[in-house]
C-alpha positions as CSV (number, residue, x, y, z in Angstrom):
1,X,17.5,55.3,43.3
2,X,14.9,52.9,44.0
3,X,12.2,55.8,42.8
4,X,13.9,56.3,39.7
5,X,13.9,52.5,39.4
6,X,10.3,52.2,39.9
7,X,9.6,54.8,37.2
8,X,11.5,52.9,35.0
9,X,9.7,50.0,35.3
10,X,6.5,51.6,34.5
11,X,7.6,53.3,31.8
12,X,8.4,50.5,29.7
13,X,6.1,48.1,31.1
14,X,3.6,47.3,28.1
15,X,0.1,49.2,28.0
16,X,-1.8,46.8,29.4
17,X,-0.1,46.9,32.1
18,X,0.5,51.3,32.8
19,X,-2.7,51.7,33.8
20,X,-2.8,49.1,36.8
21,X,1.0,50.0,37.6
22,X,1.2,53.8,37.8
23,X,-0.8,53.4,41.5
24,X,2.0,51.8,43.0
25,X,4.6,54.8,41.7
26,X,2.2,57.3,43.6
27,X,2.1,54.8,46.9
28,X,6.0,54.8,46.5
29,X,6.3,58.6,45.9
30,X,4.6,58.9,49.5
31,X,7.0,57.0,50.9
32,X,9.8,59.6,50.8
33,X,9.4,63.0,52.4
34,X,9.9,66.3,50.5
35,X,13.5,67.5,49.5
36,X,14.3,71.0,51.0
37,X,15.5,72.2,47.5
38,X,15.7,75.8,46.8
39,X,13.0,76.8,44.4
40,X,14.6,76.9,40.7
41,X,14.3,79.9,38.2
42,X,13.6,78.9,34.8
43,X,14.9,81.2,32.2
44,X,12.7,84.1,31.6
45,X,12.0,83.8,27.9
46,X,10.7,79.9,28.1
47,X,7.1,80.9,27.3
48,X,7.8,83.4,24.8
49,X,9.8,80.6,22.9
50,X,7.4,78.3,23.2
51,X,4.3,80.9,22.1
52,X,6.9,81.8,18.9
53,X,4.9,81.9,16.0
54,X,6.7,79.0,13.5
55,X,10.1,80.0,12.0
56,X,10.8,80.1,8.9
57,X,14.1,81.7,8.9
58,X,16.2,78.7,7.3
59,X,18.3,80.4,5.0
60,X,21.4,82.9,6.0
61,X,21.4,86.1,4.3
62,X,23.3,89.2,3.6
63,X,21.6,90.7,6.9
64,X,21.0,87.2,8.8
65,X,18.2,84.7,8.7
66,X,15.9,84.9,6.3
67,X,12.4,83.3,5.5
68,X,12.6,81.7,2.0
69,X,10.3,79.2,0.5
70,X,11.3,76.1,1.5
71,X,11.8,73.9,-1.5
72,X,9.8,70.4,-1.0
73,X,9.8,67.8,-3.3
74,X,6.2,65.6,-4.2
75,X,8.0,62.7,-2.1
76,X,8.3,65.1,0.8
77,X,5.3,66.2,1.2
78,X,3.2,62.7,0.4
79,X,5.2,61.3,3.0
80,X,4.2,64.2,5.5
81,X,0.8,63.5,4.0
82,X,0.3,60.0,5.3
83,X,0.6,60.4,8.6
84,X,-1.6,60.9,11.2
85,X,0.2,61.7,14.4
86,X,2.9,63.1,16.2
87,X,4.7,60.1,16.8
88,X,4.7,59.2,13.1
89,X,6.0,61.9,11.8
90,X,9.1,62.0,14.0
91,X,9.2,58.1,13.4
92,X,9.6,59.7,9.6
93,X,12.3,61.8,10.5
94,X,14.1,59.3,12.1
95,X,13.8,56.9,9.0
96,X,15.2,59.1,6.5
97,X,18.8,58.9,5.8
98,X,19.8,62.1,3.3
99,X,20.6,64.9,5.8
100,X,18.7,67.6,4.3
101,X,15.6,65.8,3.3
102,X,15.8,64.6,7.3
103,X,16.0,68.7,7.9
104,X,13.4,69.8,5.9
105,X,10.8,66.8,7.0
106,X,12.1,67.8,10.7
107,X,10.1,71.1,9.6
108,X,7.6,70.0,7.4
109,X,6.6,67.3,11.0
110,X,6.7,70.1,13.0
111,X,5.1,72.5,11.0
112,X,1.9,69.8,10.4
113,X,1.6,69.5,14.4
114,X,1.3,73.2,14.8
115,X,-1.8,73.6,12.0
116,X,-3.4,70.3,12.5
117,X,-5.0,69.0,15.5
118,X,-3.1,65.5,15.3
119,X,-2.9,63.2,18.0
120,X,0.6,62.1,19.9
121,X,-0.2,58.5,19.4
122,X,2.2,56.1,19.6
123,X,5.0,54.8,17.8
124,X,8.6,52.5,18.4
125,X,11.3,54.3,16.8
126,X,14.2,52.6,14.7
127,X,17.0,51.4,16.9
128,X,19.2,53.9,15.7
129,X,18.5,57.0,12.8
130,X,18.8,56.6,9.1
131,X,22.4,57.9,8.1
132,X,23.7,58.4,4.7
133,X,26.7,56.6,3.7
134,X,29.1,59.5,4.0
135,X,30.5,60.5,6.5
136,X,32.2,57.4,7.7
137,X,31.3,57.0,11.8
138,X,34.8,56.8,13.5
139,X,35.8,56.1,17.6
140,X,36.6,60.0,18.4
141,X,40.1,59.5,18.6
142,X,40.2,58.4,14.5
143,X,38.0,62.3,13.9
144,X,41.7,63.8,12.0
145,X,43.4,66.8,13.2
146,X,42.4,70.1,11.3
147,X,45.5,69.7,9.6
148,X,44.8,66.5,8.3
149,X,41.3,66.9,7.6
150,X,41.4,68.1,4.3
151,X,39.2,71.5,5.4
152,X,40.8,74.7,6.2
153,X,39.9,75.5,9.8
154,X,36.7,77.4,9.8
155,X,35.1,74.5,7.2
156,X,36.3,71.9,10.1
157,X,34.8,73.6,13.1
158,X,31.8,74.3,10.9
159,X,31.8,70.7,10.0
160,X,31.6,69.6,13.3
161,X,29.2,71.7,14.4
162,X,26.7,70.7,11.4
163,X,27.4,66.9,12.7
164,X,25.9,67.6,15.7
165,X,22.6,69.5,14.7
166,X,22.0,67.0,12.4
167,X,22.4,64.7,15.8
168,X,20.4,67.1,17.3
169,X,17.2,66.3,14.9
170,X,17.6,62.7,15.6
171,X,18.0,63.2,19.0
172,X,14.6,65.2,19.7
173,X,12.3,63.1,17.4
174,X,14.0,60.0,19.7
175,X,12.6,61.3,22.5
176,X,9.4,62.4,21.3
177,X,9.1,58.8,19.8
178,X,10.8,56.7,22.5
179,X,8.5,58.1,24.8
180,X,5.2,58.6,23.2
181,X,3.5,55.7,24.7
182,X,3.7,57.2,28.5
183,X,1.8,60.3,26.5
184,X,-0.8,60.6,28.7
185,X,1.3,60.8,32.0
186,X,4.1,63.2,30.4
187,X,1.6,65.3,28.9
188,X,1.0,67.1,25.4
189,X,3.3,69.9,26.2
190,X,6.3,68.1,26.8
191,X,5.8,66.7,23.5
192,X,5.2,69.9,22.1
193,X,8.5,71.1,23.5
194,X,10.7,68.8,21.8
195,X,9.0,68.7,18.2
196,X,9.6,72.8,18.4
197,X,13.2,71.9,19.4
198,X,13.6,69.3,16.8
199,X,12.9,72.4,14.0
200,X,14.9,74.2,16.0
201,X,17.9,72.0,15.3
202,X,16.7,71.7,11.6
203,X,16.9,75.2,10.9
204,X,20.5,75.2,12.4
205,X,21.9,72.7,10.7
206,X,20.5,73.8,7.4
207,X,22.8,77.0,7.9
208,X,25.4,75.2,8.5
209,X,24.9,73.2,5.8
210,X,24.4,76.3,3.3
211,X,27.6,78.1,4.7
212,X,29.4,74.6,4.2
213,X,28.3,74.9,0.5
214,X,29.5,78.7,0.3
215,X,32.7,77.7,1.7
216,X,33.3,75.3,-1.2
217,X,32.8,71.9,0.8
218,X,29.8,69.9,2.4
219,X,28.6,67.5,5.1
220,X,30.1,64.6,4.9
221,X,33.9,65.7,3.4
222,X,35.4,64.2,6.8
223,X,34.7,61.5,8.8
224,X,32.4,62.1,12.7
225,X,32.0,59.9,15.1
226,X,29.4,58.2,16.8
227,X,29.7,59.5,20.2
228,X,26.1,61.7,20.4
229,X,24.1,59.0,19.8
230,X,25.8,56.4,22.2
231,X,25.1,58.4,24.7
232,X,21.6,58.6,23.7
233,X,21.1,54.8,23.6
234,X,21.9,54.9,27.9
235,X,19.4,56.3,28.5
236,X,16.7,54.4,25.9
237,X,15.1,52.9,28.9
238,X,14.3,56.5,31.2
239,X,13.0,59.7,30.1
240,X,14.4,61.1,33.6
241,X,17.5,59.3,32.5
242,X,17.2,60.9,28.8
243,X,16.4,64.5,30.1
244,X,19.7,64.6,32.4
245,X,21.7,63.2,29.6
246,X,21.0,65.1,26.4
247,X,19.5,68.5,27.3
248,X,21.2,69.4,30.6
249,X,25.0,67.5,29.5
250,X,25.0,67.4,25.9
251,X,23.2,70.3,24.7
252,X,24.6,72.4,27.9
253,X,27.9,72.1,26.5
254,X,27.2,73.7,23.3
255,X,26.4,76.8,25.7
256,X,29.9,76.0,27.2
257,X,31.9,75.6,23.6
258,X,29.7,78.7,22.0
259,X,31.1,81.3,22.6
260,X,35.0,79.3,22.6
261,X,34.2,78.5,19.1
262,X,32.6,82.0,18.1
263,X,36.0,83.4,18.9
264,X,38.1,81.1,17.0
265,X,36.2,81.9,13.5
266,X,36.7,85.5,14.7
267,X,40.0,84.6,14.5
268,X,39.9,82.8,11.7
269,X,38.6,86.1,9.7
270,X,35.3,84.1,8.9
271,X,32.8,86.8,10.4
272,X,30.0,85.1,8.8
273,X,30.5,81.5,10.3
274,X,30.6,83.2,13.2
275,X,27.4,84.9,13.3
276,X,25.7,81.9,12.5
277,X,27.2,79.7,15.4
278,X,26.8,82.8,17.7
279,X,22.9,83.1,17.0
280,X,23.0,78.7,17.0
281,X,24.7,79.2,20.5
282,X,22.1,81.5,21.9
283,X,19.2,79.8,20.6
284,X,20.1,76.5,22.6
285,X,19.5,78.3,25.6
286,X,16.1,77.4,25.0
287,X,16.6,73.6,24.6
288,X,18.4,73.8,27.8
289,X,15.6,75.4,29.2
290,X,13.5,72.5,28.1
291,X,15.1,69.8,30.0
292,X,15.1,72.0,33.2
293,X,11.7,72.3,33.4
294,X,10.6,68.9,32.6
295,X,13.3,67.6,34.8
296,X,12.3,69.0,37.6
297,X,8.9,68.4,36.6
298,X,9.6,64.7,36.9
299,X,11.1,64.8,40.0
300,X,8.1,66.5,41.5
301,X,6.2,63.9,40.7
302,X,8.5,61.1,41.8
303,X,8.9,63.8,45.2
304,X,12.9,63.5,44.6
305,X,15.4,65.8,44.7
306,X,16.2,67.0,41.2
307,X,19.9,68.3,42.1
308,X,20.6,64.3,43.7
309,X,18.9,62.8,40.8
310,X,20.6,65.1,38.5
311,X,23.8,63.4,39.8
312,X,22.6,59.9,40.5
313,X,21.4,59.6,37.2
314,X,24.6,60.8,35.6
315,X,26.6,58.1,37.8
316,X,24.2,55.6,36.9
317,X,24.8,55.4,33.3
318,X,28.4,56.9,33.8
319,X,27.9,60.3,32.1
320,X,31.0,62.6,33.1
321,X,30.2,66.4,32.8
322,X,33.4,68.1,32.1
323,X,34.3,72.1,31.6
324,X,35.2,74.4,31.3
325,X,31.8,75.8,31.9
326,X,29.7,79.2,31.0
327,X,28.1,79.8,33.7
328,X,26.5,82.4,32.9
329,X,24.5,80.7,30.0
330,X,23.7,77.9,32.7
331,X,22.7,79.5,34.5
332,X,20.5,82.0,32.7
333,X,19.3,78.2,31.0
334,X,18.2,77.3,34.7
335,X,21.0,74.8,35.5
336,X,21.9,75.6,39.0
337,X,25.9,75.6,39.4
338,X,25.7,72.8,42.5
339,X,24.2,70.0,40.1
340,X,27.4,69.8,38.1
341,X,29.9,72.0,39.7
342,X,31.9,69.2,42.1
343,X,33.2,72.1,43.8
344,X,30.0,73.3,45.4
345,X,28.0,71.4,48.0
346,X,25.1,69.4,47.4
347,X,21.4,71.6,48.3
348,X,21.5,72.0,51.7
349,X,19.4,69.2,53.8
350,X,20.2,66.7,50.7
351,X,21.6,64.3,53.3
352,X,18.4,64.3,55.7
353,X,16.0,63.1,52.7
354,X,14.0,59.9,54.7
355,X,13.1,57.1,52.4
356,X,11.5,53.7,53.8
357,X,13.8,51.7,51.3
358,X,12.2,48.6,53.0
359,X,9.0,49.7,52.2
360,X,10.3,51.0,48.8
361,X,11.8,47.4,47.9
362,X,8.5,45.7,48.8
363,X,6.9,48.0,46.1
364,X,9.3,47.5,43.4
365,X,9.3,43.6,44.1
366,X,5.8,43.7,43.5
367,X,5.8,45.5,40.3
368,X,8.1,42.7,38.8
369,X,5.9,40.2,40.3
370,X,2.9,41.3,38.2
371,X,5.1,42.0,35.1
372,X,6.2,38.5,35.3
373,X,3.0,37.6,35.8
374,X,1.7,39.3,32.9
375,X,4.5,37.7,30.6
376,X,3.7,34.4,31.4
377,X,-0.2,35.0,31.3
378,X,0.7,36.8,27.3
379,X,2.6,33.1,26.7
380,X,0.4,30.9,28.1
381,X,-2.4,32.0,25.5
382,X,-0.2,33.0,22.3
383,X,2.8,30.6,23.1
384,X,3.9,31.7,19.4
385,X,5.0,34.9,20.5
């Protein structure tokens, strides 16, 4: 823990400050010897997703998605316009309150990064997204029954579901955002990877939005609750932290309730709704994917073991993962079943990792003795703050 601890620090330490910290990270790093971790398999269609040429499938058809022209308003695109990087346009996104503007600039942002050589730069997002007035944000236990929601059953679940794409959005430009200023040690392509997932989670929720309106309803005709972006507030101060939480919890339990959910609108004689969540379903495998790789990516660099991270992490900020599970999708995703299934073992050798945590302490002492240092120094000449 005291690794992940150390990361933290210089991840939100200010600029100034990253350059002349990130030495002591790799001096800690070498103080731990190499897990004995099996070697992970990343789902197989990664790079094809991430070489897809830009989709512009955002309506739902006779036949399935379909490419229509996206209708964009003046104000739409002069806001797109005036910015200049990355981390302004998802600052953008997150600023905008009317749900399907927010969609259609998640696309617009992502679409500008893919023709236009921008740069990441760096931004601070707003403490929490733009939401529009309705729906009202209840605890989960005030979300009504289907019975007293005012929606016949397929409209609810479909409700629902467009409540947390539209989560989703926020939830990818957050983390594109949040952790723009470390760009240079994350790299481009991580960033790249969760813009493409933000339009990703665009284009769903715009057809759930447009099935909402075939169905006779909207977003926003029951209350939702607040519970998706709590949980992304934990983990605010981490990107390890943010990458166990949102992709490989939240967004692997859409590939658990899938296919739960597909069958119920089966049920429900709504063969349409069901196609859409079925095709929404499979294409989170991708997102799932995402946080896999730069997961373990991370804990490369910190040389910890991504399976005792995985579950330190969650205890940390006191993140349950609950089934029932697909494990099939999971595992196809690149989640292996030991990081969440309690009734597997841990990797084998995960209890004969050797870290000096003396040596380890000294480190992360040090690093708040120069942050402090710095603080005082930053007051000590502009005492106004």
């Amino acid at each position: 823990m005291k690794l992940l601890k150390l990361n933290k620090l210089i991840t939100y330490s200010p600029p100034s400050l990253r350059r002349r910290l990130l030495p002591y990270l790799l001096h800690a790093t070498n103080l731990s010897c190499s897990s004995s971790s099996p070697q992970m398999s990343p789902w197989s269609g990664l790079q094809a997703w991430r070489d897809s040429p830009l989709n512009e499938n955002r309506f739902w058809g006779p036949n399935g998605p379909e490419a229509l022209p996206l209708s964009i308003d003046d104000d739409c695109a002069m806001m797109v316009r005036s910015t200049s990087s990355l981390a302004e346009l998802g600052t953008l996104v997150l600023s905008t309150s009317d749900p399907l503007t927010k969609s259609k600039l998640s696309h617009l942002a992502f679409s500008k990064w893919c023709t236009e050589k921008l740069p990441i730069g760096s931004c601070v997002p707003p403490s929490t997204p733009a939401r529009p007035d309705i729906p009202v944000l209840v605890s989960p236990k005030e979300i009504p029954a289907p019975k007293d929601s005012g929606l016949p059953l397929n409209a609810y679940m479909l409700h629902n579901l467009a409540h947390v794409e539209l989560n989703a959005i926020d939830l990818a430009w957050d983390t594109v955002v949040r952790f723009s200023s470390i760009s240079q040690i994350l790299g481009e392509g991580f960033f790249d990877d969760f813009a493409h997932v933000a339009d990703d989670e665009s284009r769903h929720f715009a057809w759930c939005s447009q099935r909402l309106s075939e169905l006779g309803f909207k977003y926003g005709d029951m209350p939702a609750h607040n519970l998706l972006w709590r949980e992304c507030e934990k983990s605010s101060d981490n990107v390890a932290a943010r990458l166990a939480t949102i992709p490989l919890v939240q967004e692997a339990r859409g590939l658990d309730a899938g296919p739960r959910l597909v069958q119920k609108l089966i049920g429900c004689g709504d063969h349409k709704t069901s196609n859409i969540v079925a095709r929404i379903a499979d294409e989170e495998i991708a997102h799932v994917a995402v946080g896999v790789c730069w997961f373990v990516s991370l804990c490369q660099k910190m040389n910890c073991s991504p399976c005792s991270t995985f579950k330190d992490l969650l205890s940390e900020y006191n993140v349950e993962v609950k089934g029932p599970f697909n494990y099939s999708a999971r595992e196809e995703a690149g989640i292996p079943r030991n990081w969440y299934d309690k009734s597997l073992p841990s990797e084998q050798g995960e209890n004969k990792r050797h870290v000096n945590n003396e040596q380890l302490s000294m480190v992360y002492e040090r690093l708040n003795t120069i942050i402090s240092m710095e603080c005082q120094n930053a007051n000590s000449v502009n005492p106004d703050g």
